[in-house]
Structures are given as C-alpha cells and as structure tokens.
C-alpha positions as MATLAB code, in Angstrom:
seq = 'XXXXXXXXXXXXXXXXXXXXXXXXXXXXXXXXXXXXXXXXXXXXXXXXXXXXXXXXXXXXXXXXXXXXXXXXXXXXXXXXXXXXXXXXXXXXXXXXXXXXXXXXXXXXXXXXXXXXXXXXXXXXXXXXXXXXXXXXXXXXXXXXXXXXXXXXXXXXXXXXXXXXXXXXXXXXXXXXXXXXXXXXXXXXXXXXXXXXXXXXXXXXXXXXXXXXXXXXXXXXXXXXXXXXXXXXXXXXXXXXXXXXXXXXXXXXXXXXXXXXXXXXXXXXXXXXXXXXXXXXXXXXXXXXXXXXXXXXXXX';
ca = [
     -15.377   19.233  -32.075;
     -17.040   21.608  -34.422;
     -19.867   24.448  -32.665;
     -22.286   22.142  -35.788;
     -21.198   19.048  -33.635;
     -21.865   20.674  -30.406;
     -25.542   22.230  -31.658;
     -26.421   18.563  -32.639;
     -25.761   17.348  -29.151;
     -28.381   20.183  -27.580;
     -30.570   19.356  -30.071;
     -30.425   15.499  -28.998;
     -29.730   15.703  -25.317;
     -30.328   19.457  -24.464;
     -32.617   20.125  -21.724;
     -34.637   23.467  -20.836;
     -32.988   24.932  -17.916;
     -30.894   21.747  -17.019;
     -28.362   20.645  -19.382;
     -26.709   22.756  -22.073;
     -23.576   21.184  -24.030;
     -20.692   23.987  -24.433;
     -17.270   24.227  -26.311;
     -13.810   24.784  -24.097;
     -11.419   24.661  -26.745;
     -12.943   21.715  -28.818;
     -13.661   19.803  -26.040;
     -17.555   19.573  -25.263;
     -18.569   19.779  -21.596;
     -21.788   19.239  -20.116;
     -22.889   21.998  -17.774;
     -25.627   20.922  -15.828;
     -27.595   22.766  -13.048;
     -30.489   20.746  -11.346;
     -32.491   21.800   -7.905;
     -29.672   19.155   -5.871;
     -26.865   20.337   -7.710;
     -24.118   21.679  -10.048;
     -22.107   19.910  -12.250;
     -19.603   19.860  -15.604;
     -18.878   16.615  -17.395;
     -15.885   16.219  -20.011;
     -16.969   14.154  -22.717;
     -13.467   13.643  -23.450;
     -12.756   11.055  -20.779;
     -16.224   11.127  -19.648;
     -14.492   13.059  -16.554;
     -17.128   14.964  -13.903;
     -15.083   18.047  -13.722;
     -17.197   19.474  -11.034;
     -20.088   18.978   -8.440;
     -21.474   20.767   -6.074;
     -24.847   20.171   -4.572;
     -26.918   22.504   -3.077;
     -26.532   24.471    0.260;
     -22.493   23.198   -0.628;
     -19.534   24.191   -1.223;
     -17.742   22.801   -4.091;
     -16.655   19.322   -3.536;
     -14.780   18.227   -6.303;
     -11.327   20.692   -7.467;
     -10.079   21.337  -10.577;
      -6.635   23.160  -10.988;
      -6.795   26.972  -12.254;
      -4.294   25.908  -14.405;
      -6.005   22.809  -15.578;
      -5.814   22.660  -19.681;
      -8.455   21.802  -21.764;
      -7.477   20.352  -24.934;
      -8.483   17.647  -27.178;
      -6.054   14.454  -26.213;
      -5.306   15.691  -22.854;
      -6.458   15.065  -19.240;
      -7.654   17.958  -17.423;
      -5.613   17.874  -13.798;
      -8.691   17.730  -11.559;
     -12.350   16.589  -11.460;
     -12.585   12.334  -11.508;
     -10.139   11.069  -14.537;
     -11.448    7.713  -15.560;
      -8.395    5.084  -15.863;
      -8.527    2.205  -17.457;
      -8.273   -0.601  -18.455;
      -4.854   -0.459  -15.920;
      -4.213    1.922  -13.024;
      -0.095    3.206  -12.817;
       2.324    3.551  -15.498;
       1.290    0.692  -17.276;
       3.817   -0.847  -19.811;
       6.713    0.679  -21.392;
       5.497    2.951  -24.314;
       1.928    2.947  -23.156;
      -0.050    5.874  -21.454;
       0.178    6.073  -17.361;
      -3.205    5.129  -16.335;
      -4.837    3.751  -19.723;
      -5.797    5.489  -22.988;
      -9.643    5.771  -21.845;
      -9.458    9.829  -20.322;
      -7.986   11.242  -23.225;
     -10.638   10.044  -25.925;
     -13.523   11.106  -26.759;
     -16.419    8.910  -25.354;
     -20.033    9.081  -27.258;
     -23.029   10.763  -25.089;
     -25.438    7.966  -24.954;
     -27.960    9.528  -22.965;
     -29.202   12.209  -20.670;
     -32.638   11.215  -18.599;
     -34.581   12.101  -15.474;
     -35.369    9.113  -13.510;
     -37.969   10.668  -10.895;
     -35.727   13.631   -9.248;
     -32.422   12.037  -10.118;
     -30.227   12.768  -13.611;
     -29.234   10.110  -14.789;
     -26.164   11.027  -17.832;
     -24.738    7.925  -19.822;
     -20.963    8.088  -21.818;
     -20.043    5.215  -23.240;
     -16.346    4.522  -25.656;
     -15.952    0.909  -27.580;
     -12.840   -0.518  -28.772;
     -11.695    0.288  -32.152;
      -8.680    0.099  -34.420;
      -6.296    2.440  -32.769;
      -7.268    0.946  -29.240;
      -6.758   -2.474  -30.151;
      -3.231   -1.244  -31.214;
      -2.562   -0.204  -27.783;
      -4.847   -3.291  -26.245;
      -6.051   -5.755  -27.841;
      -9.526   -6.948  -26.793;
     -12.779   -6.177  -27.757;
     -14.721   -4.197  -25.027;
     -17.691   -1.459  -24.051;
     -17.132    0.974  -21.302;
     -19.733    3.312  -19.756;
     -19.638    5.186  -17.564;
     -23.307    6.418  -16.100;
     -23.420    9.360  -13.670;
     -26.546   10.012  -11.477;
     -26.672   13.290   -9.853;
     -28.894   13.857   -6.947;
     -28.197   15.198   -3.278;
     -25.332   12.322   -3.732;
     -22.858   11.874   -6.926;
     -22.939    8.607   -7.921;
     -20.928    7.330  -10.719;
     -20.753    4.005  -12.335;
     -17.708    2.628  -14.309;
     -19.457   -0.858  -16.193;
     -16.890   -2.855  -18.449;
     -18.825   -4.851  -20.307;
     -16.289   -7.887  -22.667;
     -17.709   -8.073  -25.526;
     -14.797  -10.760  -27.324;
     -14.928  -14.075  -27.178;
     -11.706  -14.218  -24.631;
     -11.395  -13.013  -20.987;
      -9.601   -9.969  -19.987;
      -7.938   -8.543  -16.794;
      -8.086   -5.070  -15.732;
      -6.970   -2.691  -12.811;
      -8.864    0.809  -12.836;
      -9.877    3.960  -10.752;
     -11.870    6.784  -10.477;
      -9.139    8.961   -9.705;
     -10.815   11.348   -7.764;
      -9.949   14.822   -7.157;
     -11.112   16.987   -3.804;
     -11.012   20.560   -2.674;
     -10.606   20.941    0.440;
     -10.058   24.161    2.697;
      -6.285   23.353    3.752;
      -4.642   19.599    3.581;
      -2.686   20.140    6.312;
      -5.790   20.809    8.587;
      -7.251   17.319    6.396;
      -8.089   14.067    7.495;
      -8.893   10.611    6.091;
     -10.664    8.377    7.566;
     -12.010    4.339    7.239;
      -8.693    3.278    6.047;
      -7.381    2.414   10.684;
      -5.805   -0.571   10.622;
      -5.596   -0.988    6.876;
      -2.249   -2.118    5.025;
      -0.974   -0.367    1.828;
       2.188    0.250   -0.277;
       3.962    3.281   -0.161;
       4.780    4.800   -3.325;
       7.060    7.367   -1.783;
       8.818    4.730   -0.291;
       9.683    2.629   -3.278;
       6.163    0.832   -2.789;
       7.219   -0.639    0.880;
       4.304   -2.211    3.061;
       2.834   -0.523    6.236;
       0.169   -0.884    8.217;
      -2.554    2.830    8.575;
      -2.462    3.708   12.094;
      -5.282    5.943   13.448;
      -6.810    8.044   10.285;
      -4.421    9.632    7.386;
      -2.973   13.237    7.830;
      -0.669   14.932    5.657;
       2.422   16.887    6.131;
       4.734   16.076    2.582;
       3.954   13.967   -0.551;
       1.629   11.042    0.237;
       0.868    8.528   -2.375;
      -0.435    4.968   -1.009;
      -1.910    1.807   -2.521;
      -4.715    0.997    0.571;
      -5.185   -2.619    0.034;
      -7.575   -5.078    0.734;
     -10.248   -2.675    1.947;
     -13.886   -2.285    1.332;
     -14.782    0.829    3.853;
     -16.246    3.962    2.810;
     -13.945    6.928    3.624;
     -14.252   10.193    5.070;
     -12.517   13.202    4.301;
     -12.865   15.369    7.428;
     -12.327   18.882    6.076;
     -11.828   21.147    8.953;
     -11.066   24.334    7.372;
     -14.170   24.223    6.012;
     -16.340   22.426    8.590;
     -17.477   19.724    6.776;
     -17.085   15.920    5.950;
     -16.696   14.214    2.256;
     -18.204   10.823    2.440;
     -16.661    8.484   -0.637;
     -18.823    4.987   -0.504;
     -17.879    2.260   -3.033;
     -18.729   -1.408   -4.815;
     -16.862   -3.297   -6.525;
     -13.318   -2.233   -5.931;
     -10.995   -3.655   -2.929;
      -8.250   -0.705   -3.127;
      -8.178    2.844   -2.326;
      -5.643    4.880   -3.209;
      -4.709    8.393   -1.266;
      -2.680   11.129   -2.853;
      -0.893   14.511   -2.597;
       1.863   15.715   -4.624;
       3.274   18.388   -1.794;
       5.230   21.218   -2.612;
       8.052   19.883   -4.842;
       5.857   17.742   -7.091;
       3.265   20.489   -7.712;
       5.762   22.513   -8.761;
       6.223   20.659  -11.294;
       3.464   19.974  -12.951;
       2.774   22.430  -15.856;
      -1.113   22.423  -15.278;
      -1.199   23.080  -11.747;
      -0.522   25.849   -9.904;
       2.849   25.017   -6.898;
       0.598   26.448   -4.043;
      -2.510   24.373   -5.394;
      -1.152   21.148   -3.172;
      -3.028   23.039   -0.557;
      -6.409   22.580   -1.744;
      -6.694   19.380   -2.341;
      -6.623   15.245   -2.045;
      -7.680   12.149   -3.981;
      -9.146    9.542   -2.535;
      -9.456    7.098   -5.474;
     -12.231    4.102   -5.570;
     -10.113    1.809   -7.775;
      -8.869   -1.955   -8.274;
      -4.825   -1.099   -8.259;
      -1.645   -3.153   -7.704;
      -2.781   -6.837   -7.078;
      -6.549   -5.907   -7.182;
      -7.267   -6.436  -10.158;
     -10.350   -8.035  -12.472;
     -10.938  -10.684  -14.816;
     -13.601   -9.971  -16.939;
     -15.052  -13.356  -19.009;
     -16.695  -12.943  -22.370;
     -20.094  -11.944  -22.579;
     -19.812  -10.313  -19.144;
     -19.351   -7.109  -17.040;
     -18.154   -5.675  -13.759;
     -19.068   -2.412  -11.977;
     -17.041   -0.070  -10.447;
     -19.304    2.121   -8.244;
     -18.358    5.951   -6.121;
     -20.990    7.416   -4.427;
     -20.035   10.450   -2.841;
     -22.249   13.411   -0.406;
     -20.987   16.185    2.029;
     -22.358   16.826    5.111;
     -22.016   19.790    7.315;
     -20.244   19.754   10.778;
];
C-alpha cells in the first residue's frame, strides 16, 4: 500500500489523538491509543496485533520475529481463520485465505466511551477460485476496559454454506510453565499431538511440552491464570462450541522462521473457534457471529 493510500485512510478515518493509520512494510496498521487502552490492528487480515488496557500489562504477544509483509500472517496478535480452521484441503491455505488479504476499513466510531473499528473483505474472483460462494465478512472490534471482537459472516448467494473458523488468539504470558487454563475441567477434546486421540480435561490445563487440543463441545469462558505475572486473562465467547489450546514447545518453535526458539515461553492461545465437527451452516440471506471478549484482572 502506497504512503498516498495510507494518507487517504487518515484523512477518512484519522482521529486527533486516537487513531493514526501507519505503514510497516506496505502493510497499514492501525495504532490506536484511547483513555482504556492500547492497541494495533493489521488491516491485512483484520488481525488485532496488540492490546493492552490501562493500568495493564500487555495482554496479547506478538513474536519479535514476527514479519510483516503483504500476503503473510504475522505470528502473533488474533489471526482471523476462515472460512475453515486446520489444514484445510490439499493445495489450499492452512486455516483459510481470509488473514493474508487485505480487508477494506469500513469504519472507525466512538459509541459513548467505547471504539468501535469495522474491517470488512467480500468474495471476489480469486476467492471464488479457492471457494466458491458468495459471502461478506466483518470483523468489528470494540475497545474499551474489555476487547471485544466480532467475526459476522454474512451469505450473501443464493445457496447455503458451511464453515469452521477461529480467532486464533495469541497471549503473553510471564512463563507457560508457571501457566494455567482454566473452564475447560471435565471437558473432552482431541489431541493433536496424539494423532487427534480423545481424552477427557482433568482439573485445569498446565503445560510442560507441545500441547495442541481440539476442546469440544464447550461453551465456558476460560481463564488464563498467569502467575508469573500475577494476573488472570478472562476469554468469554458466543457463538462458537470449541476451544482450542496451543503451544508449540521447544522443538516446534525452533522451527518456525518468524519466531524466536525461546519465545514458547511467553506465550499460549486459547482460540474461540468452531473447529473439527463444530462447524456452521450458514443459509442465504443470513449471518452468524463469532464473538471474544477478553479483560485482565489483577491478582
């Protein structure tokens, strides 16, 4: 994206003191400093890079390694896939072809003493090549004391279609191995390190190697008790019936070329998604809502 580009956009949606649109490597992020909070949103993706409200630390992580660069997901923040969650079909991108495009800023309004920041992406000729319906997505982010972000597919052919999607969200925490998650007790899920074998959650989820689990079947707002920095991540949802957990560990991290190996350490996702059999059918003229709303608290 041309700087022209980007000073169109602040002339549009700029606001005084508040929101300012800036260029990392052609890719236009929205910086955005409020009395609750600060944030950065990717319009490529439409992926909250960072939030951190005030009297906080940081909740969400991005890797010091993380690349920005136009086509490409930045390895941290909340990565929007869709319209499937996983590897998806031979030949087409893991987790959907949604966080690697560039969405369209739709708006940028205070509603009383909230932000309220619309993205929104629409199906075109090269998505229909990869999928072939006709849809809207947009995703609406309202920043406050909470972060509360809004994934609405909207069909807008005259056929149904079925999705799976998450907000694949990334975050920093002071050490995972002094980490817990909890609101999944009791709770079955497939194991992804295990070649996707069932188990049942017993007690709340710690970490000591790679963890990667589909939670199934589960409505409940998680916690992320984050002892190394005295604090708790609270991560309520609507309209999904999965959750998925995930660290890559040592090995894994290693290999990732936008992520540092020791990185592992500072972080988890705890995804709000519809994944494996949870998925949604979506019938013409309709829409469905996929809805995170996270705070920290202090211990």
């Amino acid at each position: 994206m041309t700087q022209q580009n980007i000073a169109v956009l602040n002339d549009r949606f700029g606001l005084t003191s508040t929101l300012e649109i800036i260029d990392r490597n052609s890719v236009p992020v929205l910086r955005i400093s409020t009395p609750d909070a600060r944030a950065t949103i990717a319009l490529q993706g439409a992926q909250v890079l960072e939030w951190q409200p005030a009297g906080h630390q940081p909740v969400l992580w991005v890797s010091r390694a993380a690349v920005y660069q136009s086509g490409k997901g930045v390895r941290g923040g909340v990565p929007v896939c869709w319209p499937w969650f996983g590897a998806g079909e031979t030949g087409k991108p893991a987790h959907g072809f949604v966080r690697t495009r560039m969405w369209e800023l739709r708006a940028a309004d205070w509603h009383g003493d909230l932000l309220v920041v619309r993205m929104g992406i629409k199906d075109d000729a090269e998505t229909r090549a990869i999928w072939d319906h006709a849809f809207d997505l947009e995703m609406v982010v309202t920043m406050g004391e909470t972060l509360v972000m809004e994934l609405v597919t909207r069909n807008t052919g005259d056929r149904p279609f079925t999705i799976t999607q998450a907000l694949h969200t990334y975050f920093r925490v002071g050490d995972i191995e002094n980490t817990r998650v909890m609101g999944l007790e009791n709770v079955e899920y497939l194991d992804k390190v295990q070649n996707f074998a069932r188990a049942t959650q017993h007690g709340a989820v710690v970490f000591g190697g790679e963890t990667d689990r589909v939670y199934v079947n589960t409505t409940s707002t998680c916690v992320i008790d984050d002892n190394a920095r005295d604090r708790s991540i609270h991560i309520a949802k609507a309209g999904s019936h999965s959750t998925v957990v995930w660290n890559p560990w040592i090995d894994k991290a290693a290999g990732f070329s936008d992520m540092q190996p020791e990185e592992y350490r500072e972080m988890v996702c705890v995804e709000t998604c519809n994944a494996a059999d949870d998925t949604v059918t979506v019938a013409p003229g309709e829409s469905y809502t996929l809805r995170a709303e996270i705070s920290a608290r202090a211990d």
